[in-house]
N, CA, C, O and CB atoms as a CASP TS submission, in Angstrom:
PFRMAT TS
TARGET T0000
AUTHOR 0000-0000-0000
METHOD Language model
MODEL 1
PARENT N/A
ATOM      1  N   UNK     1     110.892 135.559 -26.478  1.00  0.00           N
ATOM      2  CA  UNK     1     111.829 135.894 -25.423  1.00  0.00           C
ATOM      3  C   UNK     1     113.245 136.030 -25.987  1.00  0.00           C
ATOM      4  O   UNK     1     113.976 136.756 -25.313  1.00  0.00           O
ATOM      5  CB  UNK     1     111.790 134.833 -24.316  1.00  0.00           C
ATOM      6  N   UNK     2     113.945 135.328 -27.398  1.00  0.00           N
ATOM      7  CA  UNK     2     115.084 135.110 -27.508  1.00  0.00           C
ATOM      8  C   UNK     2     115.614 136.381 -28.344  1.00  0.00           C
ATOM      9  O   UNK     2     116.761 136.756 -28.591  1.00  0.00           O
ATOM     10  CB  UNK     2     115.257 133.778 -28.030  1.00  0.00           C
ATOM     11  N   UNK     3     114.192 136.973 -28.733  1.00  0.00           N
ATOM     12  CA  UNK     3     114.606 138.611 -29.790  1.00  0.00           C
ATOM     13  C   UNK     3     114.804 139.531 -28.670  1.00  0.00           C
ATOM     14  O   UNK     3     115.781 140.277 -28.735  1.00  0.00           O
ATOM     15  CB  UNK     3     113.097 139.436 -31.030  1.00  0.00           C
ATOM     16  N   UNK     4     113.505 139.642 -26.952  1.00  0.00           N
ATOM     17  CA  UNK     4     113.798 140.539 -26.445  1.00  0.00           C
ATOM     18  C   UNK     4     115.104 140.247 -25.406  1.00  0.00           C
ATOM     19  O   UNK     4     115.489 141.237 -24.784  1.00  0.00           O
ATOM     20  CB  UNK     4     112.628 140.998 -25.985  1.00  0.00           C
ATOM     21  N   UNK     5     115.661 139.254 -25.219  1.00  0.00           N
ATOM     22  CA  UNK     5     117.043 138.919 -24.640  1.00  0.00           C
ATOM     23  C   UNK     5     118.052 139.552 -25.595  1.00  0.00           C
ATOM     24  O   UNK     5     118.860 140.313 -25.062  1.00  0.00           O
ATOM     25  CB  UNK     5     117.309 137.276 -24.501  1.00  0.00           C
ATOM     26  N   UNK     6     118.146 139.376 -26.880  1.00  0.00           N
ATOM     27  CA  UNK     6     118.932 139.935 -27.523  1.00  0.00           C
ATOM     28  C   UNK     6     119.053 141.419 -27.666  1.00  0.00           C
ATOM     29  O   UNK     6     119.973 142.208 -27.448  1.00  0.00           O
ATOM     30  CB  UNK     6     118.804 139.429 -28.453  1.00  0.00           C
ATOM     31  N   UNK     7     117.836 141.545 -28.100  1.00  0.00           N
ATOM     32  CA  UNK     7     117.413 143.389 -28.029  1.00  0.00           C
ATOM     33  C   UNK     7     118.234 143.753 -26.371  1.00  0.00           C
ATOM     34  O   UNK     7     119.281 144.401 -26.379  1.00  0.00           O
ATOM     35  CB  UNK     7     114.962 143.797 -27.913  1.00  0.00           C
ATOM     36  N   UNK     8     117.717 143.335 -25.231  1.00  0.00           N
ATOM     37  CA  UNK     8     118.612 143.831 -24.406  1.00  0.00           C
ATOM     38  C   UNK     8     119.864 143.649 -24.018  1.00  0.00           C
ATOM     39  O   UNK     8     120.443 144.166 -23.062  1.00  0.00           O
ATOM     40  CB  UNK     8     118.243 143.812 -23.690  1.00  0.00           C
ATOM     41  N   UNK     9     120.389 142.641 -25.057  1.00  0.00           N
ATOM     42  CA  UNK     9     121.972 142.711 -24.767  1.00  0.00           C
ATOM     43  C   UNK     9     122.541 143.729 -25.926  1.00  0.00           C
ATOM     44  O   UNK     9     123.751 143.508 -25.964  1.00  0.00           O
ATOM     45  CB  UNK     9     122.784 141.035 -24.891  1.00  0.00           C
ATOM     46  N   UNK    10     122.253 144.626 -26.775  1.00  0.00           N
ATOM     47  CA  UNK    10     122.527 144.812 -27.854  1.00  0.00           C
ATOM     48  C   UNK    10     122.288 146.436 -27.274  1.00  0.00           C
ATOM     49  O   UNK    10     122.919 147.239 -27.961  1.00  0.00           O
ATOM     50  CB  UNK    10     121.729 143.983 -29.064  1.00  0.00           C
ATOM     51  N   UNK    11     121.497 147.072 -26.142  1.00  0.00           N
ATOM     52  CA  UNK    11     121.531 148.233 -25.191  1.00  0.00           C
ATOM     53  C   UNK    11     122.138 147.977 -24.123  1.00  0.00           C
ATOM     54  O   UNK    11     122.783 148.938 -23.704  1.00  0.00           O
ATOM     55  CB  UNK    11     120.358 148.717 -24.812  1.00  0.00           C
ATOM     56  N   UNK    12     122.195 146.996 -23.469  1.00  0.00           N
ATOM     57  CA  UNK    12     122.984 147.208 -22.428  1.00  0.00           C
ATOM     58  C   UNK    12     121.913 147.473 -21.311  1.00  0.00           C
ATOM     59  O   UNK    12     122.161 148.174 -20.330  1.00  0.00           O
ATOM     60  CB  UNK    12     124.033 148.348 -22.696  1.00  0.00           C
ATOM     61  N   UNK    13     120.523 146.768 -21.564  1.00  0.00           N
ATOM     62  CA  UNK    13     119.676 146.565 -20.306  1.00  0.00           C
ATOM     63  C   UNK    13     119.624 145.372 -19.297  1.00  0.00           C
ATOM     64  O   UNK    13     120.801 145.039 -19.156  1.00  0.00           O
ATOM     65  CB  UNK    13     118.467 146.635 -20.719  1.00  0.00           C
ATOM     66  N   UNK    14     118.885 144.617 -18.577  1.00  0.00           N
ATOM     67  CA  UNK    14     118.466 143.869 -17.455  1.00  0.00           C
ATOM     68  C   UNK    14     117.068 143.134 -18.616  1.00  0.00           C
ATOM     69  O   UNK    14     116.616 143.559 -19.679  1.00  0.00           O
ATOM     70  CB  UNK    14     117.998 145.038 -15.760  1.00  0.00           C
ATOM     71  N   UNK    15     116.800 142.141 -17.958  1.00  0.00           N
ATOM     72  CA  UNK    15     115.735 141.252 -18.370  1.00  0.00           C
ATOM     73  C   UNK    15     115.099 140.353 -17.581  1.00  0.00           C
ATOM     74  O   UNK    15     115.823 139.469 -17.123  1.00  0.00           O
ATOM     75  CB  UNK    15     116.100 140.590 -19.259  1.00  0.00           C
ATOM     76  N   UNK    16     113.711 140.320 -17.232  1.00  0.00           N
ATOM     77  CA  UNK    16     113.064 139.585 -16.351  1.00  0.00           C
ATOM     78  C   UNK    16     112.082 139.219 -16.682  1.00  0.00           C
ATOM     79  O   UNK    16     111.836 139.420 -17.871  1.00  0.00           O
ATOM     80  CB  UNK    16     112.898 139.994 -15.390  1.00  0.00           C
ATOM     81  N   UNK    17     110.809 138.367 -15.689  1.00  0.00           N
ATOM     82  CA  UNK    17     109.646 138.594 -15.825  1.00  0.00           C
ATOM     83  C   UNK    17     108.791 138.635 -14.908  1.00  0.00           C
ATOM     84  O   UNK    17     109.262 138.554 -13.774  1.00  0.00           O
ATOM     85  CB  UNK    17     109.324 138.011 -16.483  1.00  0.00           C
ATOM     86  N   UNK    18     107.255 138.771 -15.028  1.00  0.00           N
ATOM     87  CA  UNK    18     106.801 138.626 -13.979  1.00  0.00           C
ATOM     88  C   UNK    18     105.509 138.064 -14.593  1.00  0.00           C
ATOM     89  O   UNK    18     104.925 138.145 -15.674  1.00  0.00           O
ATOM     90  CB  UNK    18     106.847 139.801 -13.091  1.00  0.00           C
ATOM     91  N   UNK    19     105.296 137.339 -13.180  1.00  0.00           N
ATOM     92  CA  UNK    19     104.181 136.466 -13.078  1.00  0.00           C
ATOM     93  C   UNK    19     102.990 136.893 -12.331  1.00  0.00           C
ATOM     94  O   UNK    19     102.983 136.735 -11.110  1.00  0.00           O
ATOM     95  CB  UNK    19     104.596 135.325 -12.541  1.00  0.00           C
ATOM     96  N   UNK    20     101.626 137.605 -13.143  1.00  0.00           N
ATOM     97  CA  UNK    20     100.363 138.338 -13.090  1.00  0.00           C
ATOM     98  C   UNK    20      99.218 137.049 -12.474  1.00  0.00           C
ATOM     99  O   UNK    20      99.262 135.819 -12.454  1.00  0.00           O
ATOM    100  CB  UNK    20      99.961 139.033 -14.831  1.00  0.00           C
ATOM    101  N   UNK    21      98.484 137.817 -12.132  1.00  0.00           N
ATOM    102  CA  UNK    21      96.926 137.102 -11.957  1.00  0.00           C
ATOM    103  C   UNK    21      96.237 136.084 -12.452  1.00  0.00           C
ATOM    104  O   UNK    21      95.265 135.398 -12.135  1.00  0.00           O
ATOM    105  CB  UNK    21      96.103 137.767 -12.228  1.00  0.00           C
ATOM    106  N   UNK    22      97.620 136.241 -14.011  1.00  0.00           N
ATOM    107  CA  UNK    22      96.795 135.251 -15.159  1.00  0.00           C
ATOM    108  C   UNK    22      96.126 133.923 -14.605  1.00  0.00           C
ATOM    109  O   UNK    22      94.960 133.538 -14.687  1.00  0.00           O
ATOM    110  CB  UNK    22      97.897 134.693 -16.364  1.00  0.00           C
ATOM    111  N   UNK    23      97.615 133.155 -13.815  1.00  0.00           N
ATOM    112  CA  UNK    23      97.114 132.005 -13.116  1.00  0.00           C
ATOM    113  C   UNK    23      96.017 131.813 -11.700  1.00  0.00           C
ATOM    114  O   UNK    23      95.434 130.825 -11.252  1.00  0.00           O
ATOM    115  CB  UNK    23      98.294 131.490 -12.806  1.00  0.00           C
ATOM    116  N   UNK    24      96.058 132.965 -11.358  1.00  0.00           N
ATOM    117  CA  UNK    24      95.108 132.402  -9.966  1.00  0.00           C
ATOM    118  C   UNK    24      94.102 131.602 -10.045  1.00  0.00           C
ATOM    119  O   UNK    24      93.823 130.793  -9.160  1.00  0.00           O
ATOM    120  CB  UNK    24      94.438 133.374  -9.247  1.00  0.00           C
ATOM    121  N   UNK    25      93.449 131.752 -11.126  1.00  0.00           N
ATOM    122  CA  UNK    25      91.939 131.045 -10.800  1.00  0.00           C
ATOM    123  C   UNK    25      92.388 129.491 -11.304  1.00  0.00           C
ATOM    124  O   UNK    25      91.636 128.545 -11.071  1.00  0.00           O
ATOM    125  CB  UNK    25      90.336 131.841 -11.894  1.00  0.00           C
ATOM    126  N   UNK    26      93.883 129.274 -12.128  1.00  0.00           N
ATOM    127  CA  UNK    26      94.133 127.754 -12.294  1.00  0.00           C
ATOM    128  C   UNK    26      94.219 126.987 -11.186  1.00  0.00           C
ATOM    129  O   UNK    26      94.769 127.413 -10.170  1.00  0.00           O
ATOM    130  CB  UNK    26      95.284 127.474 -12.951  1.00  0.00           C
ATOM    131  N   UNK    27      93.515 125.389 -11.286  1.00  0.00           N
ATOM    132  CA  UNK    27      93.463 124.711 -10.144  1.00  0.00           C
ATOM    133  C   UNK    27      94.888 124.689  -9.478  1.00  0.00           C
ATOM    134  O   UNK    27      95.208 124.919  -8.312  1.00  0.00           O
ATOM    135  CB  UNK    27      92.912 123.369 -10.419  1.00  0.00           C
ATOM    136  N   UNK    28      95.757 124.292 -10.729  1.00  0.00           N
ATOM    137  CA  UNK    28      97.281 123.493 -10.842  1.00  0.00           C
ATOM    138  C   UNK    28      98.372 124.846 -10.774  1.00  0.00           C
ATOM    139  O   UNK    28      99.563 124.695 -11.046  1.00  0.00           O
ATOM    140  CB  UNK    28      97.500 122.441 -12.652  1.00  0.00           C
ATOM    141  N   UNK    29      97.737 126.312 -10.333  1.00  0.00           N
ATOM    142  CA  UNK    29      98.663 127.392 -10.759  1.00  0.00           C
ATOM    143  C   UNK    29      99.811 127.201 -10.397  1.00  0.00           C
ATOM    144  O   UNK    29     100.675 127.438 -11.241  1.00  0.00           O
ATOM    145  CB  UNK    29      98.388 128.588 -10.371  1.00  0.00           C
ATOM    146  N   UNK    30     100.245 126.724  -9.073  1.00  0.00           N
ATOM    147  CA  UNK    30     101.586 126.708  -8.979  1.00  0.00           C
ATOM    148  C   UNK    30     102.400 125.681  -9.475  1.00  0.00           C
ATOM    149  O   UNK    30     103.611 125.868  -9.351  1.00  0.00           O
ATOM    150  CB  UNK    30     101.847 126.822  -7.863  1.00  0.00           C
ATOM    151  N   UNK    31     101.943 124.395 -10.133  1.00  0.00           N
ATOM    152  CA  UNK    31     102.683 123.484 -11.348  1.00  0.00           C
ATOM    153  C   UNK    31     103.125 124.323 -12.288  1.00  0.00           C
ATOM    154  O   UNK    31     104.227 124.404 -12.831  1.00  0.00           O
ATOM    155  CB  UNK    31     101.769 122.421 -12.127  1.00  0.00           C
ATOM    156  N   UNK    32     101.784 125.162 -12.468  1.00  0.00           N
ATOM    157  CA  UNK    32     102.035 125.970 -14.079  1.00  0.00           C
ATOM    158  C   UNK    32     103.388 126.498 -13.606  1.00  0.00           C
ATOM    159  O   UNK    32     104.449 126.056 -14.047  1.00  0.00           O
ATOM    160  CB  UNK    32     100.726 127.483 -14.690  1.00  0.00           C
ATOM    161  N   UNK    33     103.297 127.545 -12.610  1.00  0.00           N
ATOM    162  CA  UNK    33     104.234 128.180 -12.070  1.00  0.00           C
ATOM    163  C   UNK    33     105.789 127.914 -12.417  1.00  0.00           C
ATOM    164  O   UNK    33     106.677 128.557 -12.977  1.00  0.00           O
ATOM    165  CB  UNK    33     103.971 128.005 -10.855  1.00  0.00           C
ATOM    166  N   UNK    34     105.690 126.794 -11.877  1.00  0.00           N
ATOM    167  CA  UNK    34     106.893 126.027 -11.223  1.00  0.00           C
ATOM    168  C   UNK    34     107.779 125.419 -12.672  1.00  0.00           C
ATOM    169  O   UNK    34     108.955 125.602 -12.989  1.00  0.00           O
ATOM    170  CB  UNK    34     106.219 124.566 -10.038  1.00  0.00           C
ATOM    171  N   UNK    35     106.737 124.676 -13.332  1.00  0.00           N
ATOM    172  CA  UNK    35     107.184 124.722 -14.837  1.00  0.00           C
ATOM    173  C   UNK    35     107.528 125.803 -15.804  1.00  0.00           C
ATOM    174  O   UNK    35     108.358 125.629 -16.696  1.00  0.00           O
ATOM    175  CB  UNK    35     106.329 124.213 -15.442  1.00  0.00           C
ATOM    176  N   UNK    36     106.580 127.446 -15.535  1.00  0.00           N
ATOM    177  CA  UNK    36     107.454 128.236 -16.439  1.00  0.00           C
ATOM    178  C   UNK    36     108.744 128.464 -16.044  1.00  0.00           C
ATOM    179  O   UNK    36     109.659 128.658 -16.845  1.00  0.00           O
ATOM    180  CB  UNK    36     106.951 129.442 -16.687  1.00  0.00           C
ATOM    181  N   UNK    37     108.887 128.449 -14.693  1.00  0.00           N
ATOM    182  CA  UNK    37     110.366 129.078 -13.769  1.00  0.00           C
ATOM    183  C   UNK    37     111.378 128.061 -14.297  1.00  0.00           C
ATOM    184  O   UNK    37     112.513 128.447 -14.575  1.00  0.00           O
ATOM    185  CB  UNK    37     110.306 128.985 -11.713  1.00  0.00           C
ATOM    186  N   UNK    38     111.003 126.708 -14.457  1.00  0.00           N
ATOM    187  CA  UNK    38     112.357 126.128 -15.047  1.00  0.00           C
ATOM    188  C   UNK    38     112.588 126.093 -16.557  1.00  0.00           C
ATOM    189  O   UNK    38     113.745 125.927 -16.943  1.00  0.00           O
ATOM    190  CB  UNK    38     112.503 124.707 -14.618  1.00  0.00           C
ATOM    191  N   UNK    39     111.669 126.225 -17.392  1.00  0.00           N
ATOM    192  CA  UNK    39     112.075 126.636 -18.475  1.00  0.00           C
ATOM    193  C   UNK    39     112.304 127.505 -19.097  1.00  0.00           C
ATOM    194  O   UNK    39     112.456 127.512 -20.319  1.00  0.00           O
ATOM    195  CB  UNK    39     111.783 126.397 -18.904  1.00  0.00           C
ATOM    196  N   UNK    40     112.405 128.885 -17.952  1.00  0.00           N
ATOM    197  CA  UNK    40     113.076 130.125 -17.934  1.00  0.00           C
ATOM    198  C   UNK    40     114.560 129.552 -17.582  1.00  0.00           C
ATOM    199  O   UNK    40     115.463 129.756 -18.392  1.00  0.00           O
ATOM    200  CB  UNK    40     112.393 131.262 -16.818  1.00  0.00           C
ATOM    201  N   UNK    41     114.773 128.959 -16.585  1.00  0.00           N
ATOM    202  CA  UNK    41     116.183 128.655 -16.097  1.00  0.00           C
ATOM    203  C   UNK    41     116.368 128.114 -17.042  1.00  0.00           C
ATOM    204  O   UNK    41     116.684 128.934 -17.904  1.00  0.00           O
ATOM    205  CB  UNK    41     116.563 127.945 -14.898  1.00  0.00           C
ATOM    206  N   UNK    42     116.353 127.105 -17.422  1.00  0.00           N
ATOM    207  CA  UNK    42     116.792 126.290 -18.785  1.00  0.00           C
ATOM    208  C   UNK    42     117.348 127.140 -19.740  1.00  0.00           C
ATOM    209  O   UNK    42     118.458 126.894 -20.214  1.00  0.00           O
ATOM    210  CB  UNK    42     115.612 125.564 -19.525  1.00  0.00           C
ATOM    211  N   UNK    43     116.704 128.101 -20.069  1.00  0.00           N
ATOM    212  CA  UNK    43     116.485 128.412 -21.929  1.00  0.00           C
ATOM    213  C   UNK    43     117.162 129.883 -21.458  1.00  0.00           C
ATOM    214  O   UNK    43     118.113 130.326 -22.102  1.00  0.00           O
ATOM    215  CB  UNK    43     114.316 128.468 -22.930  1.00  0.00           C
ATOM    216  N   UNK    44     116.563 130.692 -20.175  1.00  0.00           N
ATOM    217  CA  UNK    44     117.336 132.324 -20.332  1.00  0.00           C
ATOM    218  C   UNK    44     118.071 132.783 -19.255  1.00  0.00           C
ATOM    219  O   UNK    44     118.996 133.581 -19.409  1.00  0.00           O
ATOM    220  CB  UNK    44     116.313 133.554 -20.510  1.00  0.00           C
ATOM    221  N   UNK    45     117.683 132.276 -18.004  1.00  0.00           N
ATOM    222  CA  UNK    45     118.003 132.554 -16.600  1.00  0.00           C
ATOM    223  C   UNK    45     120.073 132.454 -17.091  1.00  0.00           C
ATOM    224  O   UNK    45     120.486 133.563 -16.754  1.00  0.00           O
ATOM    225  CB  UNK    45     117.063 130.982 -15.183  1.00  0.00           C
ATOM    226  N   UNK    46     120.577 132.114 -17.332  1.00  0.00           N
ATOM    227  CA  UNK    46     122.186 131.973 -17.688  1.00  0.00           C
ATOM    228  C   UNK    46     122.766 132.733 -18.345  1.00  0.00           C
ATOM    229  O   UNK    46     123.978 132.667 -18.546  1.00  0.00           O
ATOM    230  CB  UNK    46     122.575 130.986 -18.297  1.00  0.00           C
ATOM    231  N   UNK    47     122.018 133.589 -18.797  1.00  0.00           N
ATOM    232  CA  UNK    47     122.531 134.593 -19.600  1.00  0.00           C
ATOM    233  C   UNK    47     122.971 136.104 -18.661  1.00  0.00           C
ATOM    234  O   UNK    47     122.517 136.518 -17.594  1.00  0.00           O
ATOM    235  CB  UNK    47     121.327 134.832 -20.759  1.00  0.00           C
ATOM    236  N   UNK    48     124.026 136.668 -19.568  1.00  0.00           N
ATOM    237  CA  UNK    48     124.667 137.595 -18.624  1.00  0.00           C
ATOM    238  C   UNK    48     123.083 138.933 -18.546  1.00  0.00           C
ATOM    239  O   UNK    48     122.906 139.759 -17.651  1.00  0.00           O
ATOM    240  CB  UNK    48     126.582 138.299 -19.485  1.00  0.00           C
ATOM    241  N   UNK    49     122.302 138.738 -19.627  1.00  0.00           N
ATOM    242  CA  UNK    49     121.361 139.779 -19.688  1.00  0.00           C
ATOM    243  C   UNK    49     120.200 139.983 -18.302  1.00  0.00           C
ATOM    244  O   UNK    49     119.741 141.043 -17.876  1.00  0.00           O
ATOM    245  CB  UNK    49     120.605 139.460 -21.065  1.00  0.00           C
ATOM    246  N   UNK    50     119.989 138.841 -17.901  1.00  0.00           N
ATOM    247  CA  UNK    50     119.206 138.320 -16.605  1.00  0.00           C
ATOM    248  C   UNK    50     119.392 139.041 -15.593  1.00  0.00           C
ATOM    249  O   UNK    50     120.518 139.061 -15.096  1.00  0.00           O
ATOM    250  CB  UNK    50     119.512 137.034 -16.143  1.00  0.00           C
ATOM    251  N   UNK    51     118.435 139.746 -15.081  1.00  0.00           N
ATOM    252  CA  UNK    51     118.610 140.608 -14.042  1.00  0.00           C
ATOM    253  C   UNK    51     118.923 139.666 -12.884  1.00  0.00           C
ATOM    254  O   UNK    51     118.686 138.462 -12.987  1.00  0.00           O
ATOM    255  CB  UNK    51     117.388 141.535 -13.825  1.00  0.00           C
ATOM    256  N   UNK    52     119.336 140.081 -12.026  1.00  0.00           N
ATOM    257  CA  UNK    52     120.181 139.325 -11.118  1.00  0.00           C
ATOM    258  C   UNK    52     119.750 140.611  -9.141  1.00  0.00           C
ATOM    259  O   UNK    52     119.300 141.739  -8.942  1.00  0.00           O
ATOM    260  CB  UNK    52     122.446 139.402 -12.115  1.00  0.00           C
ATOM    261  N   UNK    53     120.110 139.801  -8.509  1.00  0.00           N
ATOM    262  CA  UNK    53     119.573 140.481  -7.130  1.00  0.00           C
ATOM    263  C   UNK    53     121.339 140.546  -6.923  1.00  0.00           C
ATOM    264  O   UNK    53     122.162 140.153  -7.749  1.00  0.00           O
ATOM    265  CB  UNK    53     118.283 139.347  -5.738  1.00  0.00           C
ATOM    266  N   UNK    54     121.577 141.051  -5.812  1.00  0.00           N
ATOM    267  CA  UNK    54     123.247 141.314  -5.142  1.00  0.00           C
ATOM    268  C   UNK    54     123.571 140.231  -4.615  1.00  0.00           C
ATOM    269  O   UNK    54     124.431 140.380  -3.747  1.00  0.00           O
ATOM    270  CB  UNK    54     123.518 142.435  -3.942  1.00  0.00           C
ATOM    271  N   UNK    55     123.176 138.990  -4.808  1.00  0.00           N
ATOM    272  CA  UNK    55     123.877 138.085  -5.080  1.00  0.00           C
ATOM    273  C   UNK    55     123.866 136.898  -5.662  1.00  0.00           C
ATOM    274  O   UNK    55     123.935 135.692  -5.422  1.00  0.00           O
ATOM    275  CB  UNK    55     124.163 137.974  -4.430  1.00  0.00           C
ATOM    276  N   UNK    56     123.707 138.008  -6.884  1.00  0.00           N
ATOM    277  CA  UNK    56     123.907 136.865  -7.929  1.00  0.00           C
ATOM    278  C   UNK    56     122.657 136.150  -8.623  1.00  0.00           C
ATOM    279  O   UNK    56     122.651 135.682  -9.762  1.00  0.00           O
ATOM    280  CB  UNK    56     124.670 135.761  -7.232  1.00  0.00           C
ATOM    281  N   UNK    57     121.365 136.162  -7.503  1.00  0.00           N
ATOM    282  CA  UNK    57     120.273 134.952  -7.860  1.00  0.00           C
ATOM    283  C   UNK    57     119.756 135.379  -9.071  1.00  0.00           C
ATOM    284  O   UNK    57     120.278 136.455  -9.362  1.00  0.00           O
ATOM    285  CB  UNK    57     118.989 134.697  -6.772  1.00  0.00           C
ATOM    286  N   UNK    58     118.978 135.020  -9.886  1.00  0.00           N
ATOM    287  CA  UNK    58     118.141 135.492 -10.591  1.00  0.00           C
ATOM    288  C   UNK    58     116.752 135.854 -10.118  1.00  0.00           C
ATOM    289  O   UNK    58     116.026 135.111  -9.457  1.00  0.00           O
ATOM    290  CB  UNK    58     118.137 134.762 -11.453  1.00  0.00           C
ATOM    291  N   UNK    59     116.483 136.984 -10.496  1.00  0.00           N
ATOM    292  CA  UNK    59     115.039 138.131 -10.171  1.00  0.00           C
ATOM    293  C   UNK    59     114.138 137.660 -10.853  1.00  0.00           C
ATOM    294  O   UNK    59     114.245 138.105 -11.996  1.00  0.00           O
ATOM    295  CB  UNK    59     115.073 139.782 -10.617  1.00  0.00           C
ATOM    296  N   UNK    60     113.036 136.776 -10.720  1.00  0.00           N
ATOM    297  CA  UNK    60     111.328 136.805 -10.860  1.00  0.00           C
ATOM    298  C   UNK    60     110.331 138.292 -10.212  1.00  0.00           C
ATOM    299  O   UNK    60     110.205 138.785  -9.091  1.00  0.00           O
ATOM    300  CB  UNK    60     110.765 135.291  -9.825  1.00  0.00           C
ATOM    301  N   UNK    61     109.985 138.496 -11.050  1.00  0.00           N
ATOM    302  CA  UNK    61     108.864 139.408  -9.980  1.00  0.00           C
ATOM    303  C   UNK    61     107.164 138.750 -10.073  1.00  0.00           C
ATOM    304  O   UNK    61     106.569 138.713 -11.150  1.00  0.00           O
ATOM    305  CB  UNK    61     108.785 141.405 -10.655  1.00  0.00           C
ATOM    306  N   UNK    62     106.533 138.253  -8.752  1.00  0.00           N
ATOM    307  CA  UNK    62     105.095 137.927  -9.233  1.00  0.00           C
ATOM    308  C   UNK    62     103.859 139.365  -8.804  1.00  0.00           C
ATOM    309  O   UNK    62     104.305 140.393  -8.295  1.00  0.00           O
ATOM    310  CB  UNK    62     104.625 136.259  -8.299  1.00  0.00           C
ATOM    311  N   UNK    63     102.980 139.275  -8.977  1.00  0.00           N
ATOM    312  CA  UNK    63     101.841 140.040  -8.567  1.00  0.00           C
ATOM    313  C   UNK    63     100.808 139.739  -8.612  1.00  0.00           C
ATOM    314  O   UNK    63     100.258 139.882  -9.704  1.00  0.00           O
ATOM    315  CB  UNK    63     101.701 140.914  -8.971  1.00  0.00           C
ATOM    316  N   UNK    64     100.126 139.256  -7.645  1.00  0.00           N
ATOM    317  CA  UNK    64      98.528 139.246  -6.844  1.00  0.00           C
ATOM    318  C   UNK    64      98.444 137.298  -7.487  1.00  0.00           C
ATOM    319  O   UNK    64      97.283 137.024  -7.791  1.00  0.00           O
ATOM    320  CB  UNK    64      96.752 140.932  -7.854  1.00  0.00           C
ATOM    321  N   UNK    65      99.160 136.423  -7.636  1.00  0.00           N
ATOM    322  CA  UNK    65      98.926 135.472  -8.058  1.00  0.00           C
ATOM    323  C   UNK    65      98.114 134.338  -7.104  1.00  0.00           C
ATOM    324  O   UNK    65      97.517 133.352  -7.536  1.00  0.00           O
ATOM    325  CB  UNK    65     100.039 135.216  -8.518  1.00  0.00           C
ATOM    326  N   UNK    66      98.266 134.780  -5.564  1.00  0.00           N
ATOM    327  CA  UNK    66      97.378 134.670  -4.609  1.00  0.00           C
ATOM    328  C   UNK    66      98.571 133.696  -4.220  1.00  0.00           C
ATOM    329  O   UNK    66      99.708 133.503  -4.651  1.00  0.00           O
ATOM    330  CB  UNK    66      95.711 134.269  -4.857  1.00  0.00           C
ATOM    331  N   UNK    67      97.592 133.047  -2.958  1.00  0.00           N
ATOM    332  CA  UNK    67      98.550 132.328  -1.941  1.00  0.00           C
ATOM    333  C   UNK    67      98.906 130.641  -2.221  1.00  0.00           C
ATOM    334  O   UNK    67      98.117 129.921  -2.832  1.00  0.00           O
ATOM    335  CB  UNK    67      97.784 132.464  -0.420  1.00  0.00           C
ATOM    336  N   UNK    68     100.116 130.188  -1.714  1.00  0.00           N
ATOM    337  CA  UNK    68     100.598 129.124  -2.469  1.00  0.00           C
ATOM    338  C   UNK    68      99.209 127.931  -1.573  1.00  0.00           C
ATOM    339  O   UNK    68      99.137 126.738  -1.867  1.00  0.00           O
ATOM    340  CB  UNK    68     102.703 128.806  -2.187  1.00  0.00           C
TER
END
């Protein structure tokens, strides 16, 4: 993550991620969840590269990870 944060500060892009299917079938998916999201905040979410919504928050995108 810390080469493609750089790589996009070095163009002048946005940086995110998203969270796939991988987890659904985990018992604990939304621990898993919940633990990658803060050690995204921790480690990249602060950076000016972080795509950001209009105000301000930081942008996750998930898909089909099923229901909480």
């Amino acid at each position: 993550m810390s080469i493609i944060m750089k790589a996009a500060e070095e163009v002048g892009f946005k940086v995110t991620v998203i969270f796939e299917p991988f987890y659904r079938g985990s018992i604990d998916k939304w621990s898993r969840i919940e633990k990658s999201i803060r050690r995204l905040e921790n480690r990249y979410m602060g950076s000016h590269v972080w795509l950001r919504n209009s105000d301000g928050s930081p942008v996750i995108f998930t898909f089909d990870v099923g229901p909480r």
